[in-house]
N, C-alpha and C positions, 0 to 999 in steps of 0.2 A: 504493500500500500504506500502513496506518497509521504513521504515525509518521517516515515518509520526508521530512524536508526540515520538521517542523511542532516547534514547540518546544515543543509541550504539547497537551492531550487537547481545549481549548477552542478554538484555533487550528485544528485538525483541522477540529473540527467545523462552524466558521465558514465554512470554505472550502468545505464542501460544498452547500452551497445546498441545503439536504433542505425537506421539509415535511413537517415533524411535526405532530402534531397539539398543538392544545394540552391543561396537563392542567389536572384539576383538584382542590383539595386531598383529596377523599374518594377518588379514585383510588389513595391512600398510605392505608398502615397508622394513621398518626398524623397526618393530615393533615399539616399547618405545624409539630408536636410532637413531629416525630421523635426520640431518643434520638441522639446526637451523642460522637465522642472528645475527650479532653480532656488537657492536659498532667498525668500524676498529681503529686500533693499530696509528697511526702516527696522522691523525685530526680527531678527534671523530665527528665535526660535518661539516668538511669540504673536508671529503673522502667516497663513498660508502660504503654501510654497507658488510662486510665480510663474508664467510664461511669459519671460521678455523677449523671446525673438523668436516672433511671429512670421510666418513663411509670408514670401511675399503675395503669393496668388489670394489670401485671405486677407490683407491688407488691400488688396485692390478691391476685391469685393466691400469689405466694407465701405472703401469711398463709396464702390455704386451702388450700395443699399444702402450706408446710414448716412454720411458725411453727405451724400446728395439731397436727403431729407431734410436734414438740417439748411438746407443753405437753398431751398426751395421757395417760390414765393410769394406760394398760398401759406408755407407755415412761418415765415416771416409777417406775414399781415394777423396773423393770429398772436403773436408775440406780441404784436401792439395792441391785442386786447386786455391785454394783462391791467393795462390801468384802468378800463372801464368794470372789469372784476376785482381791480382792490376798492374803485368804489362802491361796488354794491354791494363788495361784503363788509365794507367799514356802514353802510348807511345798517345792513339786516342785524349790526352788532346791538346797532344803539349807539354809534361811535366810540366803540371800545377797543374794535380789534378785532376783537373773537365773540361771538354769542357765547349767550348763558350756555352750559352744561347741567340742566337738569340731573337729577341724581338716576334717573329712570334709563335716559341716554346715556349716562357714564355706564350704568351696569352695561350696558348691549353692545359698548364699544370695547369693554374689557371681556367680555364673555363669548361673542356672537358670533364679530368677524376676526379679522386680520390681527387683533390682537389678544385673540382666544390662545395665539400660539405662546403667549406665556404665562398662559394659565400653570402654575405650578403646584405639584401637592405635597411636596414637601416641606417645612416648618424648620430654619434651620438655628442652632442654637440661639446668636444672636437674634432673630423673628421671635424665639419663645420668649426670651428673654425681656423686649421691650413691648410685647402686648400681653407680657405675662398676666396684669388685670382684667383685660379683657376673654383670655381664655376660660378665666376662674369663672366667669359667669356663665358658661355654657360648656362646662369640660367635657361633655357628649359630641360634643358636634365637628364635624366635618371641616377643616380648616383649610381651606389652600392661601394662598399668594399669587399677587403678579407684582415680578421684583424690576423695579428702575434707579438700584442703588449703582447702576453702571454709571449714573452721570458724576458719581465723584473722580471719575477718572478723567475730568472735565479741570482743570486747575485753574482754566485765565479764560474768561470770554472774551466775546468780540470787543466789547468796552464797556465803559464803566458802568452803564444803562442800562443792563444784559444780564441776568439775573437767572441761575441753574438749582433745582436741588434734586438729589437722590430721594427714591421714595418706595417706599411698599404698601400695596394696599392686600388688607386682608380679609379676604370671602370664607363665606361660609354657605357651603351645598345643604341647599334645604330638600332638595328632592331631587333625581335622577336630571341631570342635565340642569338644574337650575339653581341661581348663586342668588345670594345677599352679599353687599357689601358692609362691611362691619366696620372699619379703619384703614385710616390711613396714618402710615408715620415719615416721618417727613426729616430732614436736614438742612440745614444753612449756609452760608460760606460767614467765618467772622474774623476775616481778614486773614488768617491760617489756615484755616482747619474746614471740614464741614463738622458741625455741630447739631447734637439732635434737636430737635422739638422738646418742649418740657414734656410732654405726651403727647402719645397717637392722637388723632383728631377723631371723631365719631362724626356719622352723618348728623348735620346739625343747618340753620339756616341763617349762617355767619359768612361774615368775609374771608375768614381760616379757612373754613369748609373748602367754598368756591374757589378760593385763590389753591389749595393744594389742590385739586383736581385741575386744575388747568398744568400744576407742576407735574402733575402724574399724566397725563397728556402726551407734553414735552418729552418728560422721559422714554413714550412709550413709541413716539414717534423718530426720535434720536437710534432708541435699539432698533428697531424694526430697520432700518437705511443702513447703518454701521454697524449692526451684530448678527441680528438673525438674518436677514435676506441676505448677507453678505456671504453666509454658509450656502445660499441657493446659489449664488455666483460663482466663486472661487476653488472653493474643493476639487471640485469636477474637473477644473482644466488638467489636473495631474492626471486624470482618464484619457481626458480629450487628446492631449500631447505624446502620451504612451499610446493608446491607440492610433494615434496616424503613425507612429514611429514603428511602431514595433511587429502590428498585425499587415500581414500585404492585403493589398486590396481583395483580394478572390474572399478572404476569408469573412462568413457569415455573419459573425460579431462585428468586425468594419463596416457590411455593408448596410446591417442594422441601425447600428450609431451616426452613423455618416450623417443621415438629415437631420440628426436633432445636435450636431457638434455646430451648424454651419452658423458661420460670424463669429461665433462665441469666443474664440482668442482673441479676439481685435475689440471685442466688444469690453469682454474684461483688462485687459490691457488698457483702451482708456482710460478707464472707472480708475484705474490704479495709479495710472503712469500719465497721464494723462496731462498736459500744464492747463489743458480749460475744463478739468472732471473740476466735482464739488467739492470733494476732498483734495483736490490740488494741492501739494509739499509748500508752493510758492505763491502763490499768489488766493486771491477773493473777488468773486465777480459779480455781479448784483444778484445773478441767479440763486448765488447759495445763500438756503436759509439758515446753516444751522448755527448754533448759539456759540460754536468756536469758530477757530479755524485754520487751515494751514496744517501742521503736524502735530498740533494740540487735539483740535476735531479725530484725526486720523488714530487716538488713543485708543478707542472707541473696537477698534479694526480687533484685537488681541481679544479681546472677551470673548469673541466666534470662535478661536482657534485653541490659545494655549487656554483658556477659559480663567474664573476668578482670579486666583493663584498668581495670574501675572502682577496684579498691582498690589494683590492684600494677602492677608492670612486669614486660615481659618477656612469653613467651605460656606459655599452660596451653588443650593442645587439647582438654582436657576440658570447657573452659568457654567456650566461644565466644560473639561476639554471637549474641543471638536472631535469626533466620529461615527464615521460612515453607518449608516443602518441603513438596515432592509427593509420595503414596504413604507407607504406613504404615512406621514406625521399621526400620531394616535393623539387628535385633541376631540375634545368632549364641548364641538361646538358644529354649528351647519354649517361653517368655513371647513371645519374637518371632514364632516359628513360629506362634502362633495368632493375634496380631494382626497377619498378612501373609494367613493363610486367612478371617476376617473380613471384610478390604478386599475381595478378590476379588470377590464378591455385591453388596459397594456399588458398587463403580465400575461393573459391569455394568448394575446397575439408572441410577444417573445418566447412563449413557453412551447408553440408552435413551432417558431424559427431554430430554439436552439434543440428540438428534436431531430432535427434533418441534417446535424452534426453525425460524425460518421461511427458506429457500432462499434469500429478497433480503437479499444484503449489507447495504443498505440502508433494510430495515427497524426500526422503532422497536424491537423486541427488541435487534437485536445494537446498536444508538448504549447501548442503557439499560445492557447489560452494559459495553461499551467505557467507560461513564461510570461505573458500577459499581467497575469494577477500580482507573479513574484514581482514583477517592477511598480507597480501600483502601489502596493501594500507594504513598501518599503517607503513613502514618500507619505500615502492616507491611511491615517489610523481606525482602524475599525473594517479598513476594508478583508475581506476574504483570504486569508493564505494559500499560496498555490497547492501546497498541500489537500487544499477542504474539495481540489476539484480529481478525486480519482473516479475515473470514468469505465475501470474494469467492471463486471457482473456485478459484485457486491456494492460498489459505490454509485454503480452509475447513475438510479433512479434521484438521492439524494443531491448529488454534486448536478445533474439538470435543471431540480429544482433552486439550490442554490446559484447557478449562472444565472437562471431567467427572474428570479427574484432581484439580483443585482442589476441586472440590465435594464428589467423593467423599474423599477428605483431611478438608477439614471435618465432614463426619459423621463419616465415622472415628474420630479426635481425639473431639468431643465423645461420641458412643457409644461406640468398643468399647474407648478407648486409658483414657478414664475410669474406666471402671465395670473395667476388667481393672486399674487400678491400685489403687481402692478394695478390691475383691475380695483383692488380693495384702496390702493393708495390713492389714485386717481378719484376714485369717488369721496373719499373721505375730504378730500381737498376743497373738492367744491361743492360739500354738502354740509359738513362739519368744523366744529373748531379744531386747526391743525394747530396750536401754539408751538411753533420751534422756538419763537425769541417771545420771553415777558421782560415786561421793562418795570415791573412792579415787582419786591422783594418780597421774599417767600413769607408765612408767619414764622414768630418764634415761639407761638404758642395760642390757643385755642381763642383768645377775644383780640387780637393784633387787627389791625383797620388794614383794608388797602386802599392807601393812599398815595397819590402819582407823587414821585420822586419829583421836586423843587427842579431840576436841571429840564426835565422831561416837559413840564406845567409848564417851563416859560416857553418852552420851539412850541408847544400849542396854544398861549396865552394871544386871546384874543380870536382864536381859530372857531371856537366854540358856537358861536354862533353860526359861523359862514359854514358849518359842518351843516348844521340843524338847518338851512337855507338851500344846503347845493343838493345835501345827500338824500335829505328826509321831506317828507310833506310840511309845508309848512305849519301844518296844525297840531303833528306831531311832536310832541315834547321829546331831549333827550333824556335817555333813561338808564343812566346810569346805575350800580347798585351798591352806591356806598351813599352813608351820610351827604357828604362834603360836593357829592356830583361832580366828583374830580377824578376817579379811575378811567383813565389811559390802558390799554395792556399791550400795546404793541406801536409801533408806527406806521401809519400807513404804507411805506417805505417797506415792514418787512413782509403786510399781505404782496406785496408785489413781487418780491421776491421765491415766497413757496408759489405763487402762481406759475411766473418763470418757470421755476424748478418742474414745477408739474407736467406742463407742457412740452420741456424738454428731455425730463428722464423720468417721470413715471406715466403719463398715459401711455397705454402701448401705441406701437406700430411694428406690429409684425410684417416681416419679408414673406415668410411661408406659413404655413398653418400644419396642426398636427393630423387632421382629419384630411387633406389630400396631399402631403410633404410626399415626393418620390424618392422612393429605395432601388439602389442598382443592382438589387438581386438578377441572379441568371437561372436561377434551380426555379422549374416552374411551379411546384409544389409552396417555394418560397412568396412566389408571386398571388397565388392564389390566396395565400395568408395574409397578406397584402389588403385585397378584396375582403375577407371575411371581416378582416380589422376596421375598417371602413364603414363595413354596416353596422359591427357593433360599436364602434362611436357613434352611428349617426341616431341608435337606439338609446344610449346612456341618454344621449340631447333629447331627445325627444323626452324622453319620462323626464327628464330634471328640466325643463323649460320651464316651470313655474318658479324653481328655487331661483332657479339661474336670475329670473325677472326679479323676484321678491329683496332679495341679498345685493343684488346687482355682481351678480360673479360672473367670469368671461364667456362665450358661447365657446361651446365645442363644434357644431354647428351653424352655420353664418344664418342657412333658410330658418332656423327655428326661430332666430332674432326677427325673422320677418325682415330681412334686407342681405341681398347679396353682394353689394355693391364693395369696390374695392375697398373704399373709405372705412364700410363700417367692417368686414375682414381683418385692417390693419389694426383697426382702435378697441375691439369689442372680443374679439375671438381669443382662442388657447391657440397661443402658436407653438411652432414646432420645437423650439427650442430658447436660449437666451441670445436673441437679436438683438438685442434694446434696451 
């Protein structure tokens, strides 16, 4: 069996006295120029490992699918609507910034969608510890977290205006799928340190209240761009780069992956490397919203990968090391529930493909995966050891299963876990309050006012009227919710900014889509799988067409949107992979 008594994948292989054939460079994608992983540039051991040199035929493609888009000039005229939607959501605030967050809304945005994904159920000693009061009141019950203590990794904001704080809010499962919010605890910057709250906040109808749930927000919208989506980006290109490198084109698994790899090095590579990405090393462009910036923002990047550990002591189960798992995200929310009915159709379709893989243990296919894996799973942790794929009589049923589970995993991820986060972002943007930047200071405890910061009050001093004249009816009063009729919580200036931002890098615009993306299989058997996969996508769409509508989550299907049009394709659909 593999792995039995052999200290590595090459000693294995040594011992076998196979004949192979030999290859030759044109049998690979990039002959001798394969794309290659690389120690990344800013924390060698506390950032994913990079693809800095990007072949060049996918650098040309990207000009002519994304770089083209960008610099087109139907979406150039849409970038100049950016100012007519920071007025109308500065006028729908009440001239605030951000609308209220009902506590109703807060629950649905922490539980329901896009941020279901940090719903966490574990309690970690430090969480017992400072809601220790509030457990005692209900020691029965069901406790999770959603932890946004990642923003102390935050040390300097944009200026002095700009105002961050870590926070955990703590639920309680009242019944199968359904949360209470119980607390929030909260921290401060005091000129060192961040500093706690003198106690958690309880839901209450105070300025503490409101003003932390805008900070839990913040937070949640910060991890989501810089921690967890950044694990839907990055990990994968060490597949993607070993895969064109390693497997020759003929073989199954290449010609599987192939449509769901496309862009995606050049894509990530911006995002990274990039001098006009958001997280840019050097520079700040109006587009970026986030509350840091430069290689302070990019702190952010290490809590996906080396996980807590990197900045603190102690554990935080919210943030674990990065590693690979199998099967689509297990969250207890209808964000979940459709990216678990998604998987279903992939795995069946790749479960198909990697059957038509050849009967001899010993043939060049399974040595090329077994080799496959071994280089992978020396770079991604969690991934499979070439070991786990013996494909003799006794292993084989298992080691099928575990290929087409990883496979279909990595489609998954790049198609539907993408484009269903993109979708989630996009809407929240222009439906919801996105708070990246408050320009009001967090409390420091449960009856603290928020009150606009003197520096803030005077660039609006005077403004106030001609706000309630330009933006709102004139009969309408403004409606601030502090005493003083003085809370400001953003500048106009930064709704401008996540619009940008939105328009630029989270509405989608897919190149290709996953429901008709082409595979250059040659095995007709393969092709046929093809077709079957097609229908049962276009079956998943059809039964999930209400969720899809209700949720606003992407189509998998373009007809079931009721429009087949290019437009809504690029902006609405699950595409085939990470384009964008």
């Amino acid at each position: 069996m593999p792995g039995d008594g052999y200290a590595s994948f090459l000693e294995y292989l040594t011992q076998q006295h196979l004949s192979l054939a030999g290859y030759d460079p044109g049998d690979f994608l990039y002959g001798h120029n394969g794309p290659c992983p690389q120690i990344a540039r800013d924390h060698p051991f506390g950032q994913v490992p990079e693809i800095l040199d990007i072949p060049e035929q996918e650098t040309i493609e990207w000009d002519k699918h994304v770089r083209s888009y960008y610099r087109s000039e139907g979406f150039m005229l849409e970038l100049g609507e950016a100012r007519i939607w920071r007025r109308r959501r500065w006028a729908e605030s009440g001239g605030h910034g951000y609308a209220e967050v009902p506590d109703a809304m807060f629950l649905e945005l922490m539980t329901e969608g896009l941020y279901s994904k940090f719903l966490c159920h574990t309690l970690d000693a430090q969480d017992r510890a400072r809601f220790a009061a509030i457990l005692q009141e209900d020691p029965g019950a069901d406790y999770w977290k959603s932890d946004y203590s990642c923003m102390a990794a935050i040390r300097k904001t944009r200026d002095a205006e700009n105002y961050v704080a870590p926070t955990v809010v703590l639920m309680k499962q009242t019944a199968s799928r359904k949360f209470e919010v119980v607390a929030i605890d909260l921290r401060y910057w005091d000129g060192n340190d961040y500093e706690y709250i003198d106690a958690p906040l309880k839901p209450a109808n105070t300025d503490a209240w409101r003003l932390a749930k805008y900070f839990v927000l913040q937070g949640a919208i910060h991890r989501i761009n810089l921690i967890d989506h950044g694990k839907v980006h990055f990990p994968c290109d060490v597949v993607n780069a070993i895969t064109k490198t390693a497997l020759p084109t003929r073989h199954l698994v290449h010609q599987l992956l192939m449509p769901h790899f496309f862009l995606t090095l050049p894509v990530n590579n911006a995002v990274l490397e990039g001098e006009k990405s958001l997280i840019s090393r050097n520079g700040t462009y109006p587009y970026s919203p986030f509350a840091a910036e430069k290689r302070e923002v990019r702190r952010l990047l290490s809590l996906g990968w080396y996980g807590w550990r990197y900045y603190w002591s102690g554990d935080n189960a919210s943030y674990p090391p990065y590693s690979f798992t199998v099967g689509p995200p297990d969250l207890p929310s209808v964000y979940g529930d459709y990216m678990k009915t998604c998987y279903a159709p992939i795995y069946e379709f790749v479960r198909e493909i990697v059957e038509l893989l050849p009967d001899k243990a010993t043939a060049a296919d399974w040595i090329e995966i077994q080799s496959w894996a071994a280089q992978i799973s020396g770079w991604l942790p969690g991934f499979p050891e070439w070991s786990e794929f013996n494909f003799d009589d006794a292993g084989r049923e298992k080691s099928l299963d575990t290929l087409a589970k990883v496979l279909a995993t990595i489609i998954h991820n790049a198609a539907v876990v993408h484009s269903c986060d993109h979708a989630s972002l996009h809407w929240m943007i222009q439906n919801r309050p996105v708070p990246f930047i408050l320009r009001v200071p967090p409390p420091h405890n449960a009856t603290d006012k928020a009150v606009i910061s003197d520096t803030l009050k005077q660039s609006f001093d005077g403004l106030f009227d001609f706000i309630s004249k330009t933006f709102l009816d004139s009969e309408t009063p403004m409606k601030p919710w502090t005493t003083g009729h003085e809370t400001i919580l953003c500048h106009p200036e930064d709704l401008e900014s996540t619009c940008w931002a939105d328009l630029l890098f989270y509405r989608a615009h897919n190149t290709t889509l996953l429901i008709d993306c082409e595979y250059e299989f040659k095995d007709d058997k393969a092709k046929a799988a093809v077709v079957r996969f097609r229908e049962a996508l276009a079956f998943v769409s059809d039964a999930q067409k209400e969720l899809v509508k209700d949720y606003h989550l992407p189509w998998i299907n373009p007809a079931d949107g009721g429009d087949v049009s290019d437009k809504f394709k690029k902006r609405h659909c699950i595409g085939a992979g990470i384009q964008y």
